[in-house]
mmCIF file as gemmi writes it, N, C-alpha and C atoms, coordinates in Angstrom:
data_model
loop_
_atom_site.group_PDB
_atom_site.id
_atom_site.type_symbol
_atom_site.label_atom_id
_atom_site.label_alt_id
_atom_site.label_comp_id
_atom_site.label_asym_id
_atom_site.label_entity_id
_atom_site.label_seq_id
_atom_site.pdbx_PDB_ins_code
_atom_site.Cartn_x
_atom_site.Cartn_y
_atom_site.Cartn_z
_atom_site.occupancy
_atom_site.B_iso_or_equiv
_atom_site.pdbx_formal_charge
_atom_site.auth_seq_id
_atom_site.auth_asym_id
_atom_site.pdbx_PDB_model_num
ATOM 1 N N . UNK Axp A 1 ? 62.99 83.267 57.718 1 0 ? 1 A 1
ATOM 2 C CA . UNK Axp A 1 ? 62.415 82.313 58.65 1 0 ? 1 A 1
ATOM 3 C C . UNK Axp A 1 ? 63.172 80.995 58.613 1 0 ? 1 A 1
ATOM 4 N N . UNK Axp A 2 ? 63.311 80.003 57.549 1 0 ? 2 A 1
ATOM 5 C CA . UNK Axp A 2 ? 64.095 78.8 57.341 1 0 ? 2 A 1
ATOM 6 C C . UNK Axp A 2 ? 65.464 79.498 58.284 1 0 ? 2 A 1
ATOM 7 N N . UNK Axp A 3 ? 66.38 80.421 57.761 1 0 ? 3 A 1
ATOM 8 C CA . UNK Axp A 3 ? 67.759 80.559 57.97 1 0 ? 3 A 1
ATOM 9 C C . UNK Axp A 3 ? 67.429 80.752 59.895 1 0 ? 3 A 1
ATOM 10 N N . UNK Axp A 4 ? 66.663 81.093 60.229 1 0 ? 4 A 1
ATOM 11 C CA . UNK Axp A 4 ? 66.008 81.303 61.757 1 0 ? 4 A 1
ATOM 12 C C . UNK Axp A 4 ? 66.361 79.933 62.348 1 0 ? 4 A 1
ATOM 13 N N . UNK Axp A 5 ? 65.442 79.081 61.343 1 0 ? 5 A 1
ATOM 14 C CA . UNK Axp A 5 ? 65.235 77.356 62.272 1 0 ? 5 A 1
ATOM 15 C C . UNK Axp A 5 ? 66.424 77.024 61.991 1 0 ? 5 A 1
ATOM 16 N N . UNK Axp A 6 ? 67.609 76.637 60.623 1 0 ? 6 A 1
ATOM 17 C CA . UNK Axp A 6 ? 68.26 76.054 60.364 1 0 ? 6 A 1
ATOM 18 C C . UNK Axp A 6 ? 69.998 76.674 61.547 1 0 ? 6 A 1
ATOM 19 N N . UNK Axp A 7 ? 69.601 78.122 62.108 1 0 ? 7 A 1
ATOM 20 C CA . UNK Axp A 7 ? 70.64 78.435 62.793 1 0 ? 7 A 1
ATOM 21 C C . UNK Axp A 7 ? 70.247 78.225 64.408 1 0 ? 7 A 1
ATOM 22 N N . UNK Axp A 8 ? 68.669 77.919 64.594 1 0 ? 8 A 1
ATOM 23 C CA . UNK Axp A 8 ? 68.243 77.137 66.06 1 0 ? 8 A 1
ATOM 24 C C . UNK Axp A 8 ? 68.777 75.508 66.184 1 0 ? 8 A 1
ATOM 25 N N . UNK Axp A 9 ? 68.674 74.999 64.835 1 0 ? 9 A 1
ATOM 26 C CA . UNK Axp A 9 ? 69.332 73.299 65.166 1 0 ? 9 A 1
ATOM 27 C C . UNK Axp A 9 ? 70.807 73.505 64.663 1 0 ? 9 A 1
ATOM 28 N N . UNK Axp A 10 ? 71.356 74.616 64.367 1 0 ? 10 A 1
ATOM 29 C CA . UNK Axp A 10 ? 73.035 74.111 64.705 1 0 ? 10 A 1
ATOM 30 C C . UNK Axp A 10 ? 73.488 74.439 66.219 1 0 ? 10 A 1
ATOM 31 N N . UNK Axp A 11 ? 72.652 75.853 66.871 1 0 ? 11 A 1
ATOM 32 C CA . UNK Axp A 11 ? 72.745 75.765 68.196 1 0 ? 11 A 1
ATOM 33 C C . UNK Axp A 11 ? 72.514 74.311 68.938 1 0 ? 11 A 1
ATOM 34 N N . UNK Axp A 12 ? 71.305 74.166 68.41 1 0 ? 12 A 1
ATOM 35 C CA . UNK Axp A 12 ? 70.635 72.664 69.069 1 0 ? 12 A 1
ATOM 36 C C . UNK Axp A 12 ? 71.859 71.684 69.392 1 0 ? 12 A 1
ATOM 37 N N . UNK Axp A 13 ? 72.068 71.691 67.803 1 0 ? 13 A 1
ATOM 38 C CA . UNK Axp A 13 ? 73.021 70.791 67.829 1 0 ? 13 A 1
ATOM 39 C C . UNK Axp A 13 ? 74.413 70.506 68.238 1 0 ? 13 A 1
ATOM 40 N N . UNK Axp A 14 ? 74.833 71.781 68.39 1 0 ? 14 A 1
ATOM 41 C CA . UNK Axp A 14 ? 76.096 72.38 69.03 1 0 ? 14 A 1
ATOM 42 C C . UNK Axp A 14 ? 75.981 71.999 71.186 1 0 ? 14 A 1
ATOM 43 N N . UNK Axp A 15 ? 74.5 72.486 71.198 1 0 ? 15 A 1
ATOM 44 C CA . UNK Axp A 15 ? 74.852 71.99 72.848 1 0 ? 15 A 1
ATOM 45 C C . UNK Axp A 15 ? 74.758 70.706 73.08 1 0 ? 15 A 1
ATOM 46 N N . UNK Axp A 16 ? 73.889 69.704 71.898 1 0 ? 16 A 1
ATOM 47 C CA . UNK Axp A 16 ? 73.919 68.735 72.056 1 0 ? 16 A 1
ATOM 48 C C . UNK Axp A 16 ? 75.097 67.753 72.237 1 0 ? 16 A 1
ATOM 49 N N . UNK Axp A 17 ? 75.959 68.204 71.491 1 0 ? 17 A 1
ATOM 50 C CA . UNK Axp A 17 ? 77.561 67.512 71.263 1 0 ? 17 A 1
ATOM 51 C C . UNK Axp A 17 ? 78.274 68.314 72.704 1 0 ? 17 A 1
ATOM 52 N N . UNK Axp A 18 ? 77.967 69.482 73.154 1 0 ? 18 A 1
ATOM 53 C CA . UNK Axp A 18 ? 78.664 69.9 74.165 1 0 ? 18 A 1
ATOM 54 C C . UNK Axp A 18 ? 78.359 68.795 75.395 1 0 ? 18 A 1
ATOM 55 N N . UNK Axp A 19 ? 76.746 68.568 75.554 1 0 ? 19 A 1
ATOM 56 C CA . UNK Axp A 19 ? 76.201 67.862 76.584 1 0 ? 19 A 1
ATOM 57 C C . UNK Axp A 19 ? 77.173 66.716 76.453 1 0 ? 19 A 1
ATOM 58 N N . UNK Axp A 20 ? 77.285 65.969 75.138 1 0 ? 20 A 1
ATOM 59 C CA . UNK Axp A 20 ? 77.771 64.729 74.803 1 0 ? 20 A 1
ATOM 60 C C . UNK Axp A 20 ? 79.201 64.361 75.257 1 0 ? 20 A 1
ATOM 61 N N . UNK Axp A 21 ? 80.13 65.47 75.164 1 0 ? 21 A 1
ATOM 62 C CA . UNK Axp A 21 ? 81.509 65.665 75.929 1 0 ? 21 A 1
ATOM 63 C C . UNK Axp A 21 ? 81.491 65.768 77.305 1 0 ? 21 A 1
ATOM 64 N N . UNK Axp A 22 ? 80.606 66.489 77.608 1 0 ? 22 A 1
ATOM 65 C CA . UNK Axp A 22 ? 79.959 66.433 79.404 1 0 ? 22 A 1
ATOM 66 C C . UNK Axp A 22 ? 80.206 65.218 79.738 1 0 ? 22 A 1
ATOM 67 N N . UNK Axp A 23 ? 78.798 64.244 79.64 1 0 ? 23 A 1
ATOM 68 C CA . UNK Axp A 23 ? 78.919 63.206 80.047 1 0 ? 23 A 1
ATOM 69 C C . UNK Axp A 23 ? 79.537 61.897 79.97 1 0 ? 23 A 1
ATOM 70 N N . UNK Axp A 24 ? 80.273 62.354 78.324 1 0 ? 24 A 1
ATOM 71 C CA . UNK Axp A 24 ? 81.162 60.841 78.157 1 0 ? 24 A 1
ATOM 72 C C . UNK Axp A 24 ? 82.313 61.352 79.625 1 0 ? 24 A 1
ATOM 73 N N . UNK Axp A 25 ? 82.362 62.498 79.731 1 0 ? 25 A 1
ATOM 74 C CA . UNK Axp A 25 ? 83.662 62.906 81.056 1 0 ? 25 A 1
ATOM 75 C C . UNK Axp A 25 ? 83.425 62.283 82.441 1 0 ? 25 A 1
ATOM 76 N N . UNK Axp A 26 ? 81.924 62.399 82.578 1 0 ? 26 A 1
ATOM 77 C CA . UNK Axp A 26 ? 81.683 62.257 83.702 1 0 ? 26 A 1
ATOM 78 C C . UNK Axp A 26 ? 81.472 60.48 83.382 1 0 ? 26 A 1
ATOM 79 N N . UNK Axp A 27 ? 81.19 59.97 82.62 1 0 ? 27 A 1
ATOM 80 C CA . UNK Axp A 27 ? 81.304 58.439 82.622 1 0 ? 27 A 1
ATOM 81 C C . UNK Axp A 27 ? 82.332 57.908 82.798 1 0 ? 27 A 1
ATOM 82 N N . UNK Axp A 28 ? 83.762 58.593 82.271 1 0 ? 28 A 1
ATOM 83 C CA . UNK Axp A 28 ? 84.858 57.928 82.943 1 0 ? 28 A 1
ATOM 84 C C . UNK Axp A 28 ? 85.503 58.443 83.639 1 0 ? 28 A 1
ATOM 85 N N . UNK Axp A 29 ? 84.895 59.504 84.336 1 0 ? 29 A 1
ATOM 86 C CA . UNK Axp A 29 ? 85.686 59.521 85.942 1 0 ? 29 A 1
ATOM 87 C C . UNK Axp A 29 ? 84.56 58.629 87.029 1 0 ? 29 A 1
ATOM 88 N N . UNK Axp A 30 ? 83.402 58.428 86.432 1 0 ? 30 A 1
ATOM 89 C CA . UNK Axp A 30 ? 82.692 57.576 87.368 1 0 ? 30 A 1
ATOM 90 C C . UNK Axp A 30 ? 83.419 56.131 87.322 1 0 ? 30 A 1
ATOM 91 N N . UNK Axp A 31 ? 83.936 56.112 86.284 1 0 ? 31 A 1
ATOM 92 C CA . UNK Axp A 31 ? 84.552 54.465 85.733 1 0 ? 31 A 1
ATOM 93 C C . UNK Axp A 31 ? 86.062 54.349 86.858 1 0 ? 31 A 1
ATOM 94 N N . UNK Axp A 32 ? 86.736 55.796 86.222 1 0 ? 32 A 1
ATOM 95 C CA . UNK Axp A 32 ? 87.551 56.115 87.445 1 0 ? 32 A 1
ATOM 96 C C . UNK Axp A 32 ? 87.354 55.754 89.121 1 0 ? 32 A 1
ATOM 97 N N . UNK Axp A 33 ? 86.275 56.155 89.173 1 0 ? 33 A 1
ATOM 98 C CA . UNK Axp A 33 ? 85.948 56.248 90.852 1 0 ? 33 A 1
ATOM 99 C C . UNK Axp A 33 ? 85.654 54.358 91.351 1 0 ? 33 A 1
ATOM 100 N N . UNK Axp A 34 ? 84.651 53.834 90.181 1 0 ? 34 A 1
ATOM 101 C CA . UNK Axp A 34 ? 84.763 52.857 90.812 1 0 ? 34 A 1
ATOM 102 C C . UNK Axp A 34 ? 85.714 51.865 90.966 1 0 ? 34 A 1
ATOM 103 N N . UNK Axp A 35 ? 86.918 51.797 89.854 1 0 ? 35 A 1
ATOM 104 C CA . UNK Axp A 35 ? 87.658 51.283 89.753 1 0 ? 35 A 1
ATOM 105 C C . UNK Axp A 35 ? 88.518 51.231 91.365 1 0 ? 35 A 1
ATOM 106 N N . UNK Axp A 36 ? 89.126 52.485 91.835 1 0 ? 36 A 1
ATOM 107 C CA . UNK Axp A 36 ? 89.471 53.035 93.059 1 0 ? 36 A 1
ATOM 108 C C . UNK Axp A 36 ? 88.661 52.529 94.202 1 0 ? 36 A 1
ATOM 109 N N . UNK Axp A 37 ? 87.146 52.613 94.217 1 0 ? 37 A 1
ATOM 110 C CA . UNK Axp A 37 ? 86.935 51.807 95.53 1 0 ? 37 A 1
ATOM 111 C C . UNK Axp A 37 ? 86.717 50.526 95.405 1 0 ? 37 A 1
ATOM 112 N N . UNK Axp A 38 ? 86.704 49.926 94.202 1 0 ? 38 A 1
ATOM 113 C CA . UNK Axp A 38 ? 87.495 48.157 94.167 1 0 ? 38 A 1
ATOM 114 C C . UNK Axp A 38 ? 88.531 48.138 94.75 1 0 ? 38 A 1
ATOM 115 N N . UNK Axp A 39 ? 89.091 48.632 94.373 1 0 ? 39 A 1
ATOM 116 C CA . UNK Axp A 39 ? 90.634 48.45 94.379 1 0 ? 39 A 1
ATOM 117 C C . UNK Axp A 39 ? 91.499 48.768 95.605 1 0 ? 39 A 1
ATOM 118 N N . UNK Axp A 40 ? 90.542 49.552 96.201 1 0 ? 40 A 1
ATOM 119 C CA . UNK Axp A 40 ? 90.691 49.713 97.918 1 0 ? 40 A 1
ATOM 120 C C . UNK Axp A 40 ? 90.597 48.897 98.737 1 0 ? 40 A 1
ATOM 121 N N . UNK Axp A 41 ? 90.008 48.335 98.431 1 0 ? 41 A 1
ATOM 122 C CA . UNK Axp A 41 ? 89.078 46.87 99.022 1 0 ? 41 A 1
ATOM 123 C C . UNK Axp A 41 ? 88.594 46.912 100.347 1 0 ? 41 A 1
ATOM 124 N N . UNK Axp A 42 ? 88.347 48.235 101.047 1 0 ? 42 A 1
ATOM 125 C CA . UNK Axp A 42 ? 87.618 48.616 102.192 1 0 ? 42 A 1
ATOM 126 C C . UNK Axp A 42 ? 85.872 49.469 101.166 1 0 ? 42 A 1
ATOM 127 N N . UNK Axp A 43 ? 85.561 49.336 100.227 1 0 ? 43 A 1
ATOM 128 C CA . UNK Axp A 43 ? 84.58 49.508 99.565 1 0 ? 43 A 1
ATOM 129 C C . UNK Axp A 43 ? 83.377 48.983 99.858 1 0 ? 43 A 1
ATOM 130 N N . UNK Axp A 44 ? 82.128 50.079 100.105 1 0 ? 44 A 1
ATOM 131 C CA . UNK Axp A 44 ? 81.006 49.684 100.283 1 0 ? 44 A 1
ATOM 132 C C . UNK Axp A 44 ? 79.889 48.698 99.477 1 0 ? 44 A 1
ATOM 133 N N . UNK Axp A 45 ? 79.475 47.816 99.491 1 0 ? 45 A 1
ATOM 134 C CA . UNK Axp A 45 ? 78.844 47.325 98.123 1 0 ? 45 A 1
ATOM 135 C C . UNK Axp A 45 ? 78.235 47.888 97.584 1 0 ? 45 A 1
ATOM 136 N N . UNK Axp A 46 ? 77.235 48.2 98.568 1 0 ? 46 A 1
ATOM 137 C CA . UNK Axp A 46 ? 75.889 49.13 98.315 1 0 ? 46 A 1
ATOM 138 C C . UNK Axp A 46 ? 76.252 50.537 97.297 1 0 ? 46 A 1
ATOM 139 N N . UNK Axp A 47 ? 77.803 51.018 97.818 1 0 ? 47 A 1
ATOM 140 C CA . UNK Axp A 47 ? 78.057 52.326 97.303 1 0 ? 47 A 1
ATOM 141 C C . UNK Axp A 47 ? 78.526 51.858 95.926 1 0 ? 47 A 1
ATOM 142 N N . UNK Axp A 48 ? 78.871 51.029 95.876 1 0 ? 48 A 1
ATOM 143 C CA . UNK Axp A 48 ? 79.474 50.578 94.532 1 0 ? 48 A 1
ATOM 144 C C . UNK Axp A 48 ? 78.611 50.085 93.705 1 0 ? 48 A 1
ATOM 145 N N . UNK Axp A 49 ? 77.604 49.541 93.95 1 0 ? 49 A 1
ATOM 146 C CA . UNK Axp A 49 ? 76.449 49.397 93.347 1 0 ? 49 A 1
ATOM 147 C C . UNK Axp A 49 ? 75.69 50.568 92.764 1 0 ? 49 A 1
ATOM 148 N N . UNK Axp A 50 ? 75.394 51.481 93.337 1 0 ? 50 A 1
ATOM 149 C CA . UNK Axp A 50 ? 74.905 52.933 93.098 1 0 ? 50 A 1
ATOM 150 C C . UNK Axp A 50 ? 75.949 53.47 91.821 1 0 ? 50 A 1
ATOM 151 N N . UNK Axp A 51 ? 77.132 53.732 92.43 1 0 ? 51 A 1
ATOM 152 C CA . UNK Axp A 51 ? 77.638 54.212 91.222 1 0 ? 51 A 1
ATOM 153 C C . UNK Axp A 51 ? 77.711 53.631 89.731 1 0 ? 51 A 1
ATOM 154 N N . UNK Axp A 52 ? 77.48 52.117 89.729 1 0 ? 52 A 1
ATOM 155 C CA . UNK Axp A 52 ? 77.831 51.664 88.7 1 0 ? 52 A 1
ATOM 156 C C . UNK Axp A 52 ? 76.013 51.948 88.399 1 0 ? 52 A 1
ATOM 157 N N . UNK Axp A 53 ? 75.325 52.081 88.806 1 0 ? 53 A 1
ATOM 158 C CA . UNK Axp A 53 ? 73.924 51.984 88.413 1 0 ? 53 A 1
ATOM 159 C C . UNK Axp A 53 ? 73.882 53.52 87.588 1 0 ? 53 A 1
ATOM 160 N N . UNK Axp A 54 ? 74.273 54.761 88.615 1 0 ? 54 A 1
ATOM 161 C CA . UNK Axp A 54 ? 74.497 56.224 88.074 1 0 ? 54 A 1
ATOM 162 C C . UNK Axp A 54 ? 75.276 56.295 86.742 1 0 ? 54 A 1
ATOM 163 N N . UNK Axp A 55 ? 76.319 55.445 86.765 1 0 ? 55 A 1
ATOM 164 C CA . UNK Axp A 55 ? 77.111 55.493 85.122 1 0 ? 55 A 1
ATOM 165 C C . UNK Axp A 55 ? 76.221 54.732 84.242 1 0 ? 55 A 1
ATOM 166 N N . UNK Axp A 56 ? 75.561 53.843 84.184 1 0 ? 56 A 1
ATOM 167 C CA . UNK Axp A 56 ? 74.497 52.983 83.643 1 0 ? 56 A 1
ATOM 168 C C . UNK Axp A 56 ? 73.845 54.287 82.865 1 0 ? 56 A 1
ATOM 169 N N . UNK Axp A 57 ? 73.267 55.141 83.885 1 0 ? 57 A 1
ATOM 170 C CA . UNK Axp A 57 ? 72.013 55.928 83.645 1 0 ? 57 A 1
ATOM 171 C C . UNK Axp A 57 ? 72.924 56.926 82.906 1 0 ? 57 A 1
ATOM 172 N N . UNK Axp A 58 ? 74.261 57.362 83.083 1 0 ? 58 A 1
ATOM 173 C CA . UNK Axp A 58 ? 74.95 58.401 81.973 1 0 ? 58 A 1
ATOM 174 C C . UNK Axp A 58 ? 75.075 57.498 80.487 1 0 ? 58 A 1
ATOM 175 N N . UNK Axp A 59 ? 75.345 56.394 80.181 1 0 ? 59 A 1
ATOM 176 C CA . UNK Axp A 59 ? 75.82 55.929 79.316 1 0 ? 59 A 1
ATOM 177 C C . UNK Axp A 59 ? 74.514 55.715 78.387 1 0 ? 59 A 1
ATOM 178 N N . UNK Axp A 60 ? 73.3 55.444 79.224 1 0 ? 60 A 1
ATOM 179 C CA . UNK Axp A 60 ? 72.037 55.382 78.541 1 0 ? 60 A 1
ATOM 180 C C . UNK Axp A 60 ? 71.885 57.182 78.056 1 0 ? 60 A 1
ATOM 181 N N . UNK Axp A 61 ? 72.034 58.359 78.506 1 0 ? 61 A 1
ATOM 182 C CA . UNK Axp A 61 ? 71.478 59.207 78.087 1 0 ? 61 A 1
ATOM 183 C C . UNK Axp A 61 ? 72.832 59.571 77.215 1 0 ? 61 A 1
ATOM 184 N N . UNK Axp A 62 ? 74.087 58.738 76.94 1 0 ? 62 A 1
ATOM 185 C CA . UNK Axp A 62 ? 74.898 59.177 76.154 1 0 ? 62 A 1
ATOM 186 C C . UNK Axp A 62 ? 74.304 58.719 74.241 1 0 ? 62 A 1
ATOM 187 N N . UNK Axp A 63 ? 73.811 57.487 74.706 1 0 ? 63 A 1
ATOM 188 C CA . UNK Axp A 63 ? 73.446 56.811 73.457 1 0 ? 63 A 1
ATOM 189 C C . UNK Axp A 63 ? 72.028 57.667 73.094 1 0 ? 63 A 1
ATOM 190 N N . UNK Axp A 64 ? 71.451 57.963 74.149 1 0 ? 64 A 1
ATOM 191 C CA . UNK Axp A 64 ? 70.161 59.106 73.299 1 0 ? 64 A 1
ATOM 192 C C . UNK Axp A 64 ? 70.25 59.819 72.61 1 0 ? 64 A 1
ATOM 193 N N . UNK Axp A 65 ? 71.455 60.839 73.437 1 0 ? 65 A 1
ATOM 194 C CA . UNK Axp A 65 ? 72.414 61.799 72.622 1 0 ? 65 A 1
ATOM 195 C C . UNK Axp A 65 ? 72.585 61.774 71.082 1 0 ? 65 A 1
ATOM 196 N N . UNK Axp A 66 ? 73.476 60.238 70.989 1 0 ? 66 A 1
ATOM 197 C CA . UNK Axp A 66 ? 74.084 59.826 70.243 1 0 ? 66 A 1
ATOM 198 C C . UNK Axp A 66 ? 73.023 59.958 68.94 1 0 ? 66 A 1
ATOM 199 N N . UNK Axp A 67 ? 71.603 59.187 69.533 1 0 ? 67 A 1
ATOM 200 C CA . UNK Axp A 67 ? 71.23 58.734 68.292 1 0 ? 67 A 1
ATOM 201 C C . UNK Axp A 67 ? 70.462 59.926 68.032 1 0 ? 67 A 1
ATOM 202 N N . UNK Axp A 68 ? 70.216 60.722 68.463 1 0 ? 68 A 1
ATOM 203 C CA . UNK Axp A 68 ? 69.468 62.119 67.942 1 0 ? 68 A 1
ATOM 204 C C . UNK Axp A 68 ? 70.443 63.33 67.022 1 0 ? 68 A 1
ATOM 205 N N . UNK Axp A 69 ? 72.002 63.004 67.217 1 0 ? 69 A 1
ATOM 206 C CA . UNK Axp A 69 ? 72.999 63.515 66.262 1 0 ? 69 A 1
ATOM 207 C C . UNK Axp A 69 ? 72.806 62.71 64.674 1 0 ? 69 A 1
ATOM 208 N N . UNK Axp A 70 ? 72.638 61.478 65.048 1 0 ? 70 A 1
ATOM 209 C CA . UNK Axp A 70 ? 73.027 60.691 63.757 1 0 ? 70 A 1
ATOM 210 C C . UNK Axp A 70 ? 71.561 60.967 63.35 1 0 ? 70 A 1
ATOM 211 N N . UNK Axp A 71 ? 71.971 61.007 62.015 1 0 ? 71 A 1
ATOM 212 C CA . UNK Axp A 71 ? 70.336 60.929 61.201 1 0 ? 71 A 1
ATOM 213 C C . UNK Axp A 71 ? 69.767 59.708 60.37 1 0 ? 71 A 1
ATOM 214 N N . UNK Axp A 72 ? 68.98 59.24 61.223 1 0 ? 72 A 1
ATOM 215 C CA . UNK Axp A 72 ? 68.02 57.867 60.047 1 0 ? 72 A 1
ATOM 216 C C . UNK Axp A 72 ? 68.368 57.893 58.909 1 0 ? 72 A 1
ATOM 217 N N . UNK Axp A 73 ? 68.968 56.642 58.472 1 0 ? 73 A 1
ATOM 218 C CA . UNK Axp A 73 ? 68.817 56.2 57.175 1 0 ? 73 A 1
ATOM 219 C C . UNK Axp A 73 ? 68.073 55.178 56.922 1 0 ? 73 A 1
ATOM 220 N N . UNK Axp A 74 ? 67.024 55.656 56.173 1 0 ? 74 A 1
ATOM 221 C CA . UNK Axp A 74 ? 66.209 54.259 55.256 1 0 ? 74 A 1
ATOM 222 C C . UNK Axp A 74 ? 66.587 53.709 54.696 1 0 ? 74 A 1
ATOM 223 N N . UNK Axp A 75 ? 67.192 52.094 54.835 1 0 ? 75 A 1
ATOM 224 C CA . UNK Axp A 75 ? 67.373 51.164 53.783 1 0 ? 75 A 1
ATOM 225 C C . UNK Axp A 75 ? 66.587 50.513 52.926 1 0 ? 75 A 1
């Protein structure tokens, strides 16, 4: 039973770090993208606003990620 749970949280933990490569990817091609419609300077605000709000919301569920890998230490 233990060797059951302890091989469900390395899966766990294994998609967790997969998810984590996911989205750091997709954070900097979003970083990518907006950079490009700055830099165009025919760029929507509104659209540029959105995206930087959508990478906001990846970078927040990157650090969730993050902190559910690392394990609490009590000082």
């Amino acid at each position: 039973m233990t060797q059951d749970v302890s091989t469900d949280e390395a899966q766990s933990e294994d998609a967790m770090r997969a998810k984590l490569v996911q989205l750091r990817q997709q954070h900097r091609d979003m970083d990518a993208a907006i950079d490009a419609l700055e830099a165009s300077g025919a760029a929507d605000p509104l659209r540029i606003r959105r995206l930087k709000k959508m990478k906001l919301a990846i970078r927040d569920e990157i650090g969730f990620i993050e902190d559910q890998l690392v394990p609490d230490i009590i000082a």
